[in-house]
Phi, psi and omega in degrees: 000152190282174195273350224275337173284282203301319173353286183313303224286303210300324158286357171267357173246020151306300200246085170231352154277134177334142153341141172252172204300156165317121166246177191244129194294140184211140171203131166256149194202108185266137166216134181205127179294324197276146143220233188291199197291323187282351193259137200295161176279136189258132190292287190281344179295350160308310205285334192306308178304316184285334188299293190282014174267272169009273187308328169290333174285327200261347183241334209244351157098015192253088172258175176067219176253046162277353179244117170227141205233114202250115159299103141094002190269180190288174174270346161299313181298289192279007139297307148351281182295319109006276150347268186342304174307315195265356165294315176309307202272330176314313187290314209264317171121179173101179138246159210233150165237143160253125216239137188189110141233151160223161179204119166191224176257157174206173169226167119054285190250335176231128160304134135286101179223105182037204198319352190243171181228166187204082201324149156331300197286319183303305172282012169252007203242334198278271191343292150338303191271357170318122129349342202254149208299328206213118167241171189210096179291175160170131205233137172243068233240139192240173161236288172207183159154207193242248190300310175294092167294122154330156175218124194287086194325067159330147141204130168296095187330153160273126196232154131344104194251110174282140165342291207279332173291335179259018152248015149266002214228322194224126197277314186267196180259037193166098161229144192230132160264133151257111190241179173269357164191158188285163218290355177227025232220153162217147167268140141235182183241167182224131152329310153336292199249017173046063158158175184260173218268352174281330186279321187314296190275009174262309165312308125050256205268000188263309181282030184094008157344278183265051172272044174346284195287004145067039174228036206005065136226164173262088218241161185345299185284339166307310198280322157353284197313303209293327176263015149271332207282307159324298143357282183297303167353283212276321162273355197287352200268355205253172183301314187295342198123206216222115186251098174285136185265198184182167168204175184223127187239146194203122187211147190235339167227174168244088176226175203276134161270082161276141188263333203203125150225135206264315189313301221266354205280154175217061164236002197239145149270182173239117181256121149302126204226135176279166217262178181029000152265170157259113178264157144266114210250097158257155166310122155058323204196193165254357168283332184258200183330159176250130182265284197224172165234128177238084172294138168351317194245006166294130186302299221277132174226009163244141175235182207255147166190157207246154195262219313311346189224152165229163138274137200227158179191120170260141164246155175239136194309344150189082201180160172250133124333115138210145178206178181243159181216135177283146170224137196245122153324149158071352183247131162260145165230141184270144189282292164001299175256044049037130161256095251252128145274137187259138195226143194285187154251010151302305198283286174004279162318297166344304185281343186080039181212140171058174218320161187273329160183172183241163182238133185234175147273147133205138182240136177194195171281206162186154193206139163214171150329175135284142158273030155248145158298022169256356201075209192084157163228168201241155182222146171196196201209150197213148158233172178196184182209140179213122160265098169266138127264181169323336190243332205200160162235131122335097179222171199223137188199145190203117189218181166211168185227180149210175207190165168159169186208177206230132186207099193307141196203185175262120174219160136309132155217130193239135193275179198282334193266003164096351171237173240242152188203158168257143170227151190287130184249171158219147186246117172259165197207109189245129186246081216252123213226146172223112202212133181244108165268110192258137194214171176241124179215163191239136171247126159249088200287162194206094178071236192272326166267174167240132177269126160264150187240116152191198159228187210178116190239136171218154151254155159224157151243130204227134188211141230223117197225117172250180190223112158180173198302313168288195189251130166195165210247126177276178189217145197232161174176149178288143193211154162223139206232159202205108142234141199264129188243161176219134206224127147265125189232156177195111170284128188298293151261199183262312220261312186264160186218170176228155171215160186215107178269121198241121188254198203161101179205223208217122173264163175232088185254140146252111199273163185270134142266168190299310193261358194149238191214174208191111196309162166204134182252158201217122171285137165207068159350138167192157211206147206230154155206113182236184187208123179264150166241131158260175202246000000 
């Protein structure tokens, strides 16, 4: 079994003593998207330093100018900077906590920030010599990749610490490492959740996520647990793989760490979050920061947030929540009675929110032209599969018609008495198509409905059977159609939808002639009504 559960238990029996006194707090949080020349640019590592710069200011008790937060800079600048910091708490005195995340590219042995490097060791070795009673590494470290970015799993080996070495090697009491995956391992980030998923889900859970115990504070092993678990979760589905966080710990006492408390602050609100959804808590609006996430099956449903507004979008199995919510310092609010707009998931994809696409079913009727200069129309039945995304939908359709017309004529006939009369005949015509399509289309939802734009190429085999008096054969042959669509879609549920298609195109057939046979392209209007499930 993997190591990665007793892991937890053994950090969760680190803090099992009451607090030890209020220390006064410092903390830096590096982020840089860039690394070396070769390595793709990273979305989120910026964003990843400001979150937990954030959550720490606003929960941990990290004010002023003791929170320093370096965007994109070199490793001269955070080594610099680092130095500086621990002079500062050598100076002010006392007892301190020092605080360290970063998130960018790293490979094995070095951060990567942009063109410079900054070994590993080297910053595990500034961590160490602080002054300050209680430190905290936390390395979120990346390499490269596309929607998913690979993140290159840093870790500070676990190495065997004698008692008597940490009080020669470490002055204070206590350093704890965190990285975002083990040592064989890449961390990653997602687009999805705007960051990678080990600061996401630790920011998370520092705003009350992970209060298992529900005594509104958040302390080391809580946020541990909830952004591995998380973590693992979240990644075990993914192309790269399944990502274990890990940590390393050397304590010279045991007293309980809290990193974050939500219960007493009262600059901050609380939204109480129902049960059997998963919510997502953005900053102002759904364009802004993503604050925190709470899945369905989570114990813990209240988080800590800064006002005036949040947006909030729960999913359901099938449909999103949304609504914007004011938050009054100091005030809970129950989510619950919120009054939610309900949006299927299509249109979602549609906004570039929540799922990346959707998948549908529909089956329906079809009307059509005849493919003869005879008239008539045609009737048929159609199924079909539609994959939307964001820019666009994909759909595949495979139906059949039938059609035919009756067109009065002429024959020879010879009578009983042996001399020759003419009699009025009728040439009936049965017209039978088996057509697979494939099409493209753009959605524009407008109120209660969405107008589709698109186009659409099928093959068919077409096949022709006649009834009169002479003689004729039947006949079959491949055809091909080009169409331009015009799509009314109007949902019913969040799941089932109804549509209604109106095409306009061309069959490309080959028809019999006087000398032989002859491509003829042909108009033909047809029109669809279907009825859908998305899946």
């Amino acid at each position: 079994m993997n190591s990665f559960f007793p892991a937890l238990m053994a950090l969760a029996l680190l803090f099992v003593v009451p607090p030890a006194r209020a220390d006064t707090r410092y903390g830096l949080f590096i982020g840089n998207n860039l690394g070396l020349s070769h390595e793709t640019p990273l979305r989120w590592a910026e964003t990843d330093a400001r979150r937990i710069h954030d959550v720490m200011r606003e929960l941990g008790d990290l004010g002023g100018d003791r929170a320093v937060v370096l965007l994109g800079e070199n490793a001269s600048v955070v080594r610099t900077t680092l130095i500086r910091l621990n002079e500062r708490i050598r100076q002010d005195g006392g007892s301190a906590t020092l605080i360290v995340h970063y998130s960018g590219h790293a490979d094995a042995k070095n951060l990567h920030l942009g063109e410079t490097t900054l070994p590993i060791a080297e910053m595990e070795s500034l961590v160490r010599g602080s002054a300050a009673s209680f430190r905290l590494l936390i390395l979120d470290a990346c390499r490269s990749g596309t929607l998913t970015r690979v993140k290159g799993g840093v870790v500070v080996a676990p190495v065997p610490v004698r008692a008597n070495d940490l009080v020669r090697s470490s002055p204070a009491e206590g350093v704890v490492f965190l990285t975002a995956s083990a040592r064989d391992e890449d961390a990653q980030e997602s687009d999805a959740i705007r960051g990678s998923f080990f600061t996401h889900y630790l920011a998370s859970g520092l705003r009350g996520a992970a209060d298992i115990d529900s005594d509104g504070a958040i302390d080391l092993d809580e946020a541990f647990r909830f952004a591995a678990e998380h973590t693992l979760r979240a990644t075990s589905t993914s192309a790269i793989g399944p990502q274990h966080p890990t940590f390393r710990h050397e304590f010279a006492a045991r007293n309980t760490v809290v990193l974050t408390r939500y219960g007493t602050n009262q600059r901050n609100g609380r939204l109480v979050l129902p049960e059997g959804l998963t919510w997502f808590v953005f900053n102002s609006n759904a364009d802004g920061p993503l604050l925190a996430e709470v899945q369905r099956d989570d114990r813990a449903r209240t988080v800590s947030v800064r006002g005036p507004q949040v947006f909030l979008r729960g999913r359901a199995p099938d449909a999103l929540l949304e609504a914007t919510v004011d938050v009054i310092p100091g005030q809970v609010v129950n989510v619950a009675r919120v009054q939610f707009r309900r949006l299927s998931y299509a249109r979602l994809v549609r906004k570039g929110g929540g799922p990346d696409s959707v998948h549908a079913l529909e089956a329906g009727y079809r009307f059509e032209g005849t493919l003869n200069e005879g008239g008539g129309q045609m009737h048929g039945a159609v199924i079909g599969y539609v994959h939307e995304r964001a820019d666009f939908s994909l759909f595949a359709r495979v139906g059949f018609a039938l059609g035919g017309f009756t067109r009065p004529g002429t024959a020879g006939i010879r009578s009983d008495d042996g001399g020759g009369s003419a009699a009025r005949s009728e040439l009936r015509t049965t017209t039978h198509v088996f057509e697979g399509t494939l099409g493209l289309r753009r959605a524009f939802d407008v109120g209660p409905m969405s107008i589709e734009i698109g186009g659409a190429a099928g093959l068919a085999w077409v096949y022709q059977s006649f009834d009169w008096v002479g003689e004729a054969p039947d006949r079959h042959a491949l055809a091909g159609r080009i169409d331009g669509v015009l799509g009314i879609v109007v949902d019913v549920s969040e799941t089932i939808f109804a549509r209604v298609d109106l095409m306009a195109g061309l069959w490309l057939i080959e028809k019999t002639v006087t000398d032989g046979t002859q491509l003829t392209a042909l108009f033909s209007p047809r029109a669809q009504l279907s009825l859908g499930v998305r899946l």
